[in-house]
VEXDREN-2710 file (C-alpha; in Angstrom, 1 decimal):
% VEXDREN-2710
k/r/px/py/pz
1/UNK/-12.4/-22.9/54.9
2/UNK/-12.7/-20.0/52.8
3/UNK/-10.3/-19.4/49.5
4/UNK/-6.9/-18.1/50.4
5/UNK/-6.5/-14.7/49.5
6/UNK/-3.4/-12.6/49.1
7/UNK/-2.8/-8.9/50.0
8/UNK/0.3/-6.8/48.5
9/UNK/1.3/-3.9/51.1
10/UNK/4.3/-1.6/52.1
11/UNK/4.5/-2.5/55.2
12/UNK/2.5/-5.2/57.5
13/UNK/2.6/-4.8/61.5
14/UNK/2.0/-8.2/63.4
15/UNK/0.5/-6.7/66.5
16/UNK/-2.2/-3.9/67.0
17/UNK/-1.2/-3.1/70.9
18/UNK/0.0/0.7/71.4
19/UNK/3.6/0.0/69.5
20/UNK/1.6/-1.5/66.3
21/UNK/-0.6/1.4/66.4
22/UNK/2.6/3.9/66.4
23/UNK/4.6/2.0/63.6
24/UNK/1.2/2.2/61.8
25/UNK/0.9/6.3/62.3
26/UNK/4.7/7.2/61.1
27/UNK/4.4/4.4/57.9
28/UNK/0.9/5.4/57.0
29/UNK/1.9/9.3/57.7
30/UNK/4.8/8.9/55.2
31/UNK/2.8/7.4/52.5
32/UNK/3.2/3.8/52.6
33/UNK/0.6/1.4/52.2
34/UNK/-0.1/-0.3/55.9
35/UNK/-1.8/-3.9/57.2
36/UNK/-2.4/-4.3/60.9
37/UNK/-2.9/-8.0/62.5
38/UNK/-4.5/-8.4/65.7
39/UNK/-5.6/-12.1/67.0
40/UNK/-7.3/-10.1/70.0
41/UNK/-8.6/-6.7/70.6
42/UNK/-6.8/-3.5/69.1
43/UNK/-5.0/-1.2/71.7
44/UNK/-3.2/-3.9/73.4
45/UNK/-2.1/-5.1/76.5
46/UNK/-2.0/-1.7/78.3
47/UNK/-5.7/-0.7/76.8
48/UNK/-7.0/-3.8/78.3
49/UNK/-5.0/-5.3/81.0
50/UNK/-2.0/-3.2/81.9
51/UNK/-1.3/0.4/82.0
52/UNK/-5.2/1.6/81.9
53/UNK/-7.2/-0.8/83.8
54/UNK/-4.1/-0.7/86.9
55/UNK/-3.8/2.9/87.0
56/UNK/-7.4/3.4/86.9
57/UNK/-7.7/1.1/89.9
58/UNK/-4.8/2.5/91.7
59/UNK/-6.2/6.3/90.8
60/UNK/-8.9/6.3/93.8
61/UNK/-6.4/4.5/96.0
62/UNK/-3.4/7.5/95.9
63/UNK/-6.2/10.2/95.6
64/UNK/-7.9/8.8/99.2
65/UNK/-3.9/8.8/100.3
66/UNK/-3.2/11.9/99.3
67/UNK/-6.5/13.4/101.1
68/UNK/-5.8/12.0/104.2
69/UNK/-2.7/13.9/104.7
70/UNK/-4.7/17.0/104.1
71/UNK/-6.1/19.0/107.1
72/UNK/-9.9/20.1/107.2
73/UNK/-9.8/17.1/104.3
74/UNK/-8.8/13.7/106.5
75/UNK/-11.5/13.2/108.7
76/UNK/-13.9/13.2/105.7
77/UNK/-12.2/10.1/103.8
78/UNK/-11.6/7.8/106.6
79/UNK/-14.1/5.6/105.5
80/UNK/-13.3/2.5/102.6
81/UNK/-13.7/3.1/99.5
82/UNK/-16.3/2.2/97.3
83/UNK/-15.3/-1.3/95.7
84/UNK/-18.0/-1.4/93.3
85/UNK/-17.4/2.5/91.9
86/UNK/-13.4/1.4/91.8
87/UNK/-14.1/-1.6/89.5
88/UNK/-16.8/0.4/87.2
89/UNK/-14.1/3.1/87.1
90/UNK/-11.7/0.4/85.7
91/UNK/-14.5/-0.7/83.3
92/UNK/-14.9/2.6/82.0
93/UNK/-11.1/2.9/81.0
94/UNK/-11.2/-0.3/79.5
95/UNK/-14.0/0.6/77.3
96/UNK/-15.7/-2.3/79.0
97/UNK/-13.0/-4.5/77.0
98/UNK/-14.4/-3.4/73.7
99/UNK/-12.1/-2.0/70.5
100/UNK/-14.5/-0.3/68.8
101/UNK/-13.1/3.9/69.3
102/UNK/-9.0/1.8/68.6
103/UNK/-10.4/0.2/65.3
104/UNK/-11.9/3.8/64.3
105/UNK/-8.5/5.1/64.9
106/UNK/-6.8/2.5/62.5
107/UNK/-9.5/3.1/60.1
108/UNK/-8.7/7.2/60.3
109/UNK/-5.6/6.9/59.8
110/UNK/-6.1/4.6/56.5
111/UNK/-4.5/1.4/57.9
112/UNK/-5.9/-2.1/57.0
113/UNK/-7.0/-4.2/60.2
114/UNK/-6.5/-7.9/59.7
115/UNK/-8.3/-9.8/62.5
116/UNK/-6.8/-13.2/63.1
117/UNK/-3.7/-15.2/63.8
118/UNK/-0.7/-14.0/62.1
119/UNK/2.7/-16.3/61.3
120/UNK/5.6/-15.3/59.4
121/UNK/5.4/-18.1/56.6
122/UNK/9.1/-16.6/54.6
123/UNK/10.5/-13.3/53.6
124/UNK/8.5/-10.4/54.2
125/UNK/4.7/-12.7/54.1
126/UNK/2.4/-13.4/57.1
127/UNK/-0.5/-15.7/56.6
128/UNK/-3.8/-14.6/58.7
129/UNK/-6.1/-17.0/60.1
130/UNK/-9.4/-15.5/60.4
131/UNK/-12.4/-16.1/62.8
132/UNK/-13.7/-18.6/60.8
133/UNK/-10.8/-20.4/59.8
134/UNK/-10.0/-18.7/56.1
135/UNK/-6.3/-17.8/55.2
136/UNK/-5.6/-14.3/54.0
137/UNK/-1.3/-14.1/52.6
138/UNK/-0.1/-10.7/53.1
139/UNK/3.3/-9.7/51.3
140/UNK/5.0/-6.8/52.5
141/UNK/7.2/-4.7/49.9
142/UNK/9.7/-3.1/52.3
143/UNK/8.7/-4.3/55.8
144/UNK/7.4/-6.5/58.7
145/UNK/7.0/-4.9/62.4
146/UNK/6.2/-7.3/64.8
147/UNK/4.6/-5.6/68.0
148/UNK/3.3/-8.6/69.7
149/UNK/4.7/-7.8/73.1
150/UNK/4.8/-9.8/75.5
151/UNK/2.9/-12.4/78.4
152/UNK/3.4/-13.3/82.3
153/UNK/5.6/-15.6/82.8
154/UNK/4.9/-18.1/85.4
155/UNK/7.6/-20.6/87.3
156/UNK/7.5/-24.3/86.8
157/UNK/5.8/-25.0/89.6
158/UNK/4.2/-29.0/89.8
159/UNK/0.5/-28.7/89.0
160/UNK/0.2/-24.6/88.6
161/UNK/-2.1/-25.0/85.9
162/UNK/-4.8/-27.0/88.0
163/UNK/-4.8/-24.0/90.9
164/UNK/-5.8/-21.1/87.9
165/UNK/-3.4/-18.4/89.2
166/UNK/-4.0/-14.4/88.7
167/UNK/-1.2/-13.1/86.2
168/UNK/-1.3/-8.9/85.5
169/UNK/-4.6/-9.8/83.3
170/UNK/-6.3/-11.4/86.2
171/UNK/-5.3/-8.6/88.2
172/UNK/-6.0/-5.9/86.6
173/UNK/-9.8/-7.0/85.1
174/UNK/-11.2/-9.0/88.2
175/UNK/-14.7/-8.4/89.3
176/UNK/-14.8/-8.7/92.9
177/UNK/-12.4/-8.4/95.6
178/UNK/-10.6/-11.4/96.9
179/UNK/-11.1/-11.6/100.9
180/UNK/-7.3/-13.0/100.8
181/UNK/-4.7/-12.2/98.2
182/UNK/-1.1/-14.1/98.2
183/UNK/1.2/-11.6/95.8
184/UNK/4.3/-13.6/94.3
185/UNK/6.9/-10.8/92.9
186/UNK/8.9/-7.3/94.4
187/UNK/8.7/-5.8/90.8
188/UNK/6.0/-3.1/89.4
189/UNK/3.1/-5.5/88.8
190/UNK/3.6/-6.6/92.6
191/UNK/3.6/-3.8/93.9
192/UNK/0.9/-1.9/92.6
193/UNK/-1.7/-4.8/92.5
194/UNK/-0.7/-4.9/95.8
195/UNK/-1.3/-1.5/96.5
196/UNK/-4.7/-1.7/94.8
197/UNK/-6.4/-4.9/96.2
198/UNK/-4.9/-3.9/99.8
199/UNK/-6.8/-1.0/99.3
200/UNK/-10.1/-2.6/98.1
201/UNK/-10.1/-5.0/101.2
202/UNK/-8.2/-7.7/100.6
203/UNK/-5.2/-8.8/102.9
204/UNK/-2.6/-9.0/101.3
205/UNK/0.7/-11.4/101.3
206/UNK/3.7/-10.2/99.1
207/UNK/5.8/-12.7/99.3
208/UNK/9.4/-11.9/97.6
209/UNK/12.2/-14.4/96.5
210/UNK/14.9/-11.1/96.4
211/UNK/16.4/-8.9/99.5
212/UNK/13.5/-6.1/98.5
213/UNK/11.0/-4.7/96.3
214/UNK/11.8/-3.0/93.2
215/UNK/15.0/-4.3/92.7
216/UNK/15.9/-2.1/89.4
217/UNK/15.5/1.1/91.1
218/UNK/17.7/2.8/94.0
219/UNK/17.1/0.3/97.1
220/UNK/15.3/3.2/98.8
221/UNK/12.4/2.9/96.4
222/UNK/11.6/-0.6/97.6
223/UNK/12.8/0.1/101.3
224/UNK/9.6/3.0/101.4
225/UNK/7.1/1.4/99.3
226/UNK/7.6/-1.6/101.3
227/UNK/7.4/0.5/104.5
228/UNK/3.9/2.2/103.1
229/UNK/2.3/-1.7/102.3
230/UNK/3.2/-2.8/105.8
231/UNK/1.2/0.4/107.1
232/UNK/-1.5/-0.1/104.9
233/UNK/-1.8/-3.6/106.7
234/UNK/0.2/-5.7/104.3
235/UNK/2.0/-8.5/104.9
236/UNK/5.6/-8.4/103.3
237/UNK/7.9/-10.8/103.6
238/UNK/11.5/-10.7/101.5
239/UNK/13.6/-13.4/101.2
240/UNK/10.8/-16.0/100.6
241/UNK/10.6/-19.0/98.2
242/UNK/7.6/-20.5/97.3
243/UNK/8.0/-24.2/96.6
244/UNK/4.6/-25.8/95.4
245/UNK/0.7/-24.5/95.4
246/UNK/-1.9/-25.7/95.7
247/UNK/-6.2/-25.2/95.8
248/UNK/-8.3/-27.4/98.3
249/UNK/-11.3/-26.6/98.4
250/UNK/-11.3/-23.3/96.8
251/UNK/-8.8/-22.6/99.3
252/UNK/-5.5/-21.5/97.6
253/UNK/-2.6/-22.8/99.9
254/UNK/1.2/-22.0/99.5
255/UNK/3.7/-23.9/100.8
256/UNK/7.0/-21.4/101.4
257/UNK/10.9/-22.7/101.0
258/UNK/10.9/-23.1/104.9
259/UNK/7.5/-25.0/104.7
260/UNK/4.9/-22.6/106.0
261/UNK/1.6/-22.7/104.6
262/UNK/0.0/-19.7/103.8
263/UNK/-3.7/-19.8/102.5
264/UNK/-5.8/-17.2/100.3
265/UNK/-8.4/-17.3/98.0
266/UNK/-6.6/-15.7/94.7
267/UNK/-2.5/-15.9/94.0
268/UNK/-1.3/-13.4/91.5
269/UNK/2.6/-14.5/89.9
270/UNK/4.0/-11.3/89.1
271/UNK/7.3/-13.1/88.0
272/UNK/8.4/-11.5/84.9
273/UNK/7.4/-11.3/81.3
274/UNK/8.0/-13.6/78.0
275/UNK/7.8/-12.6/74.5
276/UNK/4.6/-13.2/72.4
277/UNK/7.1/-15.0/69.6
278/UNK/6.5/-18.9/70.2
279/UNK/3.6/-18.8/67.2
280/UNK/3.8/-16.3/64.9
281/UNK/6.5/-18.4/62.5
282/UNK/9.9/-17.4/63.4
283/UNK/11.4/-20.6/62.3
284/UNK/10.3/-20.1/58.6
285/UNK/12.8/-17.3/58.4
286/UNK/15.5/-19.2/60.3
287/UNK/14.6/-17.3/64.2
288/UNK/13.9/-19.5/67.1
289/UNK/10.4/-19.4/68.0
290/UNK/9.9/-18.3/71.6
291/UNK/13.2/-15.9/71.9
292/UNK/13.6/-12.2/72.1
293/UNK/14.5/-10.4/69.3
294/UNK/17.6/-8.5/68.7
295/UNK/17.4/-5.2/67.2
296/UNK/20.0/-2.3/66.1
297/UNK/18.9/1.1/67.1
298/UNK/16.2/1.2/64.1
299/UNK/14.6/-1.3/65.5
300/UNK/16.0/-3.3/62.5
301/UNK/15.9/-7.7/63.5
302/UNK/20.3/-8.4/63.6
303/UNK/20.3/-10.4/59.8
304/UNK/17.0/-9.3/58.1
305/UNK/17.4/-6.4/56.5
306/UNK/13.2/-6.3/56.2
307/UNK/12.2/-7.3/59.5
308/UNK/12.0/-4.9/62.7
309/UNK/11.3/-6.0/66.2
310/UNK/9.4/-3.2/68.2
311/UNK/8.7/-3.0/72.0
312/UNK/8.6/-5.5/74.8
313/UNK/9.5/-8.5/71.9
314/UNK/12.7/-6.6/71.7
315/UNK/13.5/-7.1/75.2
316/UNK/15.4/-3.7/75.4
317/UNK/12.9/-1.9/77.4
318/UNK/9.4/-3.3/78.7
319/UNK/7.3/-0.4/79.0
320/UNK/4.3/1.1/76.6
321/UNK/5.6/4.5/76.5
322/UNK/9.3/3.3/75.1
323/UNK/7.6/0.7/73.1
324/UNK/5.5/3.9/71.7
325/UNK/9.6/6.0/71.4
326/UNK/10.5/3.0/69.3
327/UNK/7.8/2.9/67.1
328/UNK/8.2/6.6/66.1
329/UNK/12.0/5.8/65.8
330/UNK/11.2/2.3/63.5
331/UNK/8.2/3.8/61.6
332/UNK/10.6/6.5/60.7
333/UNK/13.6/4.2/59.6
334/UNK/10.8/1.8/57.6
335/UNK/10.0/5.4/55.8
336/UNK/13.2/6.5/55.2
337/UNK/14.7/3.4/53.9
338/UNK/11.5/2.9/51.4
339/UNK/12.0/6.0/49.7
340/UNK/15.5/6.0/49.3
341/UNK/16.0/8.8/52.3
342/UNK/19.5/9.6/54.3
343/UNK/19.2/7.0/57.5
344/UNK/20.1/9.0/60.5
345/UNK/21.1/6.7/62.7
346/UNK/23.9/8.7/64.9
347/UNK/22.8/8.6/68.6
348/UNK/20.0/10.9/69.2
349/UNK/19.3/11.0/65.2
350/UNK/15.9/10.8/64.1
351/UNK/16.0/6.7/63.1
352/UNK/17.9/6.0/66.5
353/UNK/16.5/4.8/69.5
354/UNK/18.8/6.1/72.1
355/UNK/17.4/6.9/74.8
356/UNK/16.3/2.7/75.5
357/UNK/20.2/2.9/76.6
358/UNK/20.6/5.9/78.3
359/UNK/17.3/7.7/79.7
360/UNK/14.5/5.3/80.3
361/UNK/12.2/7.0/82.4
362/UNK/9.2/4.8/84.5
363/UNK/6.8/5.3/87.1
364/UNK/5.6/3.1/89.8
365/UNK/1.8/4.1/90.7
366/UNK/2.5/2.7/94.2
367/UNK/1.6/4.6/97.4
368/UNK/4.3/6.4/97.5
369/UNK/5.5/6.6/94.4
370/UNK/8.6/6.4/92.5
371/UNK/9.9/7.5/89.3
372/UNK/13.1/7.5/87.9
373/UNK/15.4/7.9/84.4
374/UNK/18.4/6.9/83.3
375/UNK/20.9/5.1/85.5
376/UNK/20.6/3.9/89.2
377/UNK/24.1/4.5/91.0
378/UNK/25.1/1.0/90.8
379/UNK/24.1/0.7/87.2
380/UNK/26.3/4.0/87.0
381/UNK/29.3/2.3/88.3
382/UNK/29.0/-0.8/86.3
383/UNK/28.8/1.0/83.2
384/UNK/32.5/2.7/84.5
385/UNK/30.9/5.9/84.8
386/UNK/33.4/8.2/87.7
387/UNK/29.6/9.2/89.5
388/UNK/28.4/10.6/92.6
389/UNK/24.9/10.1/94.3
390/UNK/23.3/13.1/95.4
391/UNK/20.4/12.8/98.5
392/UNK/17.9/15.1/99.7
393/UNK/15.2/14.3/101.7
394/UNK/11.7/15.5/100.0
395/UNK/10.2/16.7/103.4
396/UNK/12.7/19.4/103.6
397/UNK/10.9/21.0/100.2
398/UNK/8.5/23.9/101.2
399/UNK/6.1/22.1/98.3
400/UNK/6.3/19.2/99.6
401/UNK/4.8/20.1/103.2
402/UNK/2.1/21.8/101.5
403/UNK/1.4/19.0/99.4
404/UNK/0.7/17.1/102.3
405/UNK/1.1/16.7/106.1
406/UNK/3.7/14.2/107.3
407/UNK/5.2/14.1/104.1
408/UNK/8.0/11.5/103.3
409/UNK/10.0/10.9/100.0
410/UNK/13.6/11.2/98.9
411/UNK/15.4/12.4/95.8
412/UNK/18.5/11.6/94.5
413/UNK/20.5/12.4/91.3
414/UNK/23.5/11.1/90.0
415/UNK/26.1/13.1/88.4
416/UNK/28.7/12.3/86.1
417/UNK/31.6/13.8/87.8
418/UNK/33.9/14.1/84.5
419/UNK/31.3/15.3/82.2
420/UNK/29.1/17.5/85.0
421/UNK/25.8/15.9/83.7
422/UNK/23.0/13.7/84.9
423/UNK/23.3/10.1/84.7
424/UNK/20.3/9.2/86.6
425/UNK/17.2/10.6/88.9
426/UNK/15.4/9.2/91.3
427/UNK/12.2/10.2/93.2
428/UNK/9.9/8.8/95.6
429/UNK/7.1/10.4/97.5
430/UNK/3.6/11.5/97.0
431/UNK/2.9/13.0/93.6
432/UNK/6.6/13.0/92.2
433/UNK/5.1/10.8/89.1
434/UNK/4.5/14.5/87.4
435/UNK/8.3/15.3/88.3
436/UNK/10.3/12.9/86.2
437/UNK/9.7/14.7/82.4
438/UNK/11.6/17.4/84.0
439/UNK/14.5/14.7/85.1
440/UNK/14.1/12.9/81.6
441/UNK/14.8/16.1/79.5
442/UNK/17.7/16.7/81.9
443/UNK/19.0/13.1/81.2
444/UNK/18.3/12.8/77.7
445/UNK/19.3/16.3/76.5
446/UNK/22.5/16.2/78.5
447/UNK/21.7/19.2/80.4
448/UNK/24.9/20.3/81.9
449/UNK/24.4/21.0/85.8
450/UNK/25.4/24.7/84.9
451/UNK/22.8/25.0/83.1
452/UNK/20.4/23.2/85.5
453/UNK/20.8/26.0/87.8
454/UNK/19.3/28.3/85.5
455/UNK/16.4/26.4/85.1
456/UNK/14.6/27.8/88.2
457/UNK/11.9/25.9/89.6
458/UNK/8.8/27.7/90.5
459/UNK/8.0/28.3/94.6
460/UNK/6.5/26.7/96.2
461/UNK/6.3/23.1/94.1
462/UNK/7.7/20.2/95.0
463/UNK/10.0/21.0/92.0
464/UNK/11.8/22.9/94.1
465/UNK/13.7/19.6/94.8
466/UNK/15.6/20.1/91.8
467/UNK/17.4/23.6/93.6
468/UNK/17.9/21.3/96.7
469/UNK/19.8/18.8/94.9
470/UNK/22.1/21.1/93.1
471/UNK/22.8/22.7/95.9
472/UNK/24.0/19.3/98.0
473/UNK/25.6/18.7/95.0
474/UNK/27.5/22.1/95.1
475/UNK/28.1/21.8/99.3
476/UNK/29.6/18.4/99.1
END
């Protein structure tokens, strides 16, 4: 073991996934001296194994869709696609799992990468573990980030372990095509790694514990997606518990809550997500190892005024682009507060991350898709909101039958009744992944529907939605 060294910085960000990175940019862009620690490789999670590699997969799946609702286009695409062109597709977005253009970025931007293991070990110092074993102490002046997002969580199921189950990373970075594939999970993992390996050849069992898929979006997301899956040769089966599992033989075999076997060759548990905080030394500064951390709207940890919690480890919104929104917002606050600046933390103010509450946008990259932001209309009614749902049926959009023959997908927005503004939108159909920025600066700037109307959408577009749904909105 080498000497222990120690490092004085402004701030020090445990974590250089795509939140790291962002709190890195604002702190390093206001002045202040910046470490970064990464154990594994820097971009993250969604460089590696999430957003890039799945959507890159999922890319030649919806383009083949989309062209075989074309005419003069179908008959030309009927064929499967090319497995081995997919998966070097995937390899190319995951710069064949190397960091080499992310740790180029960090060094443009005049950020210090740390490569090792890093634990809180008391106020405002993490202790690196290098490679080979030496200890580096950093010391932070005004802040700690930690960005260390989070990891599949799998069930307690008797002797998981021993059958080596997919999670998300398995999923996302596999090299061949599993003849069988049993999919536990209705969420967005589920379904798009469904989507994909279906695709690829595999047949596919999603087996889900719930009523449907995509349980935090309107039910009619699920209800189509699942519809689509089924078509595509799917087998999906709601209301299903899986009670042990099991490998013989290479053979993975499933044993269902009404004691059917099912047998496959790969299972992926997309079951939810836990937060990379059970070793990085919570307990020295009095946190419980393993937990979630609470934040205020800076992004600020609730009792350490030094300590900020950013992205998934927050558990206020799981998804790269609002962990990205919060490390603008907390890179700003770490600034501000370090040089003595006025904290604007009103909602919508520049050190407040509002729009976690309020106008969450997402897209699932199934086949269709759906996209939506803000509230759902049963969140809307929980939250006492007086709301009404308004439906139109995407067919019935001239853009939308150009787009593509046989076209099915379904819109909804709900309105605020008292305040005439948009709560929440929903879209499902081909291609309506490019629709929801225009739904998510409704939702976050509070557009009044008024004012919507004078936002005219261009003809023919499947934007044109937007004019169909103020209009049921103005009819009902």
């Amino acid at each position: 073991m080498t000497e222990t060294e120690t490092n004085a910085y402004d701030v020090v960000v445990l974590g250089a996934g795509p939140v790291g990175e962002n709190v890195a940019d604002r702190t390093r862009a206001a002045g202040l001296t910046t470490a970064v620690v990464e154990s594994e490789l820097v971009g993250g999670e969604c460089s590696y194994w999430a957003c890039m590699p799945s959507k890159a997969l999922l890319r030649p799946v919806i383009a083949r869709a989309d062209a075989r609702r074309v005419p003069g286009l179908r008959q030309s695409v009927q064929g499967p696609l090319d497995a081995s062109a997919v998966l070097a597709h995937r390899d190319y977005y995951t710069s064949n799992w190397k960091d080499d253009g992310q740790v180029g970025w960090l060094d443009s931007i005049g950020a210090d990468l740390h490569r090792g293991h890093g634990r809180l070990t008391g106020p405002r110092t993490v202790t690196v573990t290098g490679p080979d074993g030496g200890e580096r102490v950093l010391t932070a002046r005004h802040a700690v980030a930690v960005c260390t997002g989070s990891r599949a969580a799998l069930p307690g199921l008797p002797g998981l372990d021993a059958v080596k189950p997919w999670t998300s990373r398995e999923a996302t970075s596999s090299r061949t095509v599993p003849g069988r594939l049993i999919v536990i999970g209705g969420g967005v993992v589920a379904t798009e790694m469904a989507t994909v390996w279906q695709a690829l050849g595999s047949q596919v069992t999603l087996l889900v514990r719930g009523k449907g898929l995509l349980p935090r979006m309107e039910p009619f997301a699920g209800e189509l997606i699942a519809d689509a899956l089924k078509e595509a040769g799917a087998d999906v089966r709601t209301g299903t518990s899986v009670e042990s599992v099991t490998r013989e033989n290479g053979t993975v075999v499933a044993v269902t809550g009404t004691g059917e076997r099912i047998e496959a060759d790969e299972i992926l548990f997309a079951t939810g997500r836990a937060p990379r905080t059970d070793d990085i030394g919570l307990e020295s500064i009095g946190l419980d190892p393993g937990s979630w951390l609470p934040v205020d709207d800076s992004l600020r940890v609730t009792g350490h005024d030094w300590l900020y919690a950013v992205g998934d480890v927050n558990h206020r919104a799981l998804l790269t682009h609002q962990g990205k929104y919060q490390a603008r917002i907390a890179g700003a606050a770490i600034a501000a507060r370090a040089t003595g600046e006025t904290l604007l933390a009103e909602p919508w103010g520049a050190h407040a991350a509002t729009a976690d509450h309020t106008a969450v946008p997402q897209v699932v990259f199934t086949d269709p898709e759906a996209a939506a932001v803000g509230l759902s209309l049963a969140e809307a009614e929980e939250a006492g909101h007086r709301v009404r749902a308004v439906d139109v049926d995407l067919s019935t959009v001239s853009g939308a039958g150009l787009y593509a023959d046989g076209y099915q997908g379904r819109a909804r927005m709900v309105v605020d009744i008292e305040d005439e503004i948009l709560r929440g939108v929903t879209f499902v159909g081909p291609g309506v992944g490019e629709l929801i920025h225009s739904a998510t600066i409704a939702v976050a700037g509070q557009v009044p529907v008024s004012r919507l109307w004078h936002a005219v959408p261009s003809y023919p577009t499947i934007s044109e939605v937007w004019l169909r749904l103020l209009e049921a909105y103005r009819d009902a």
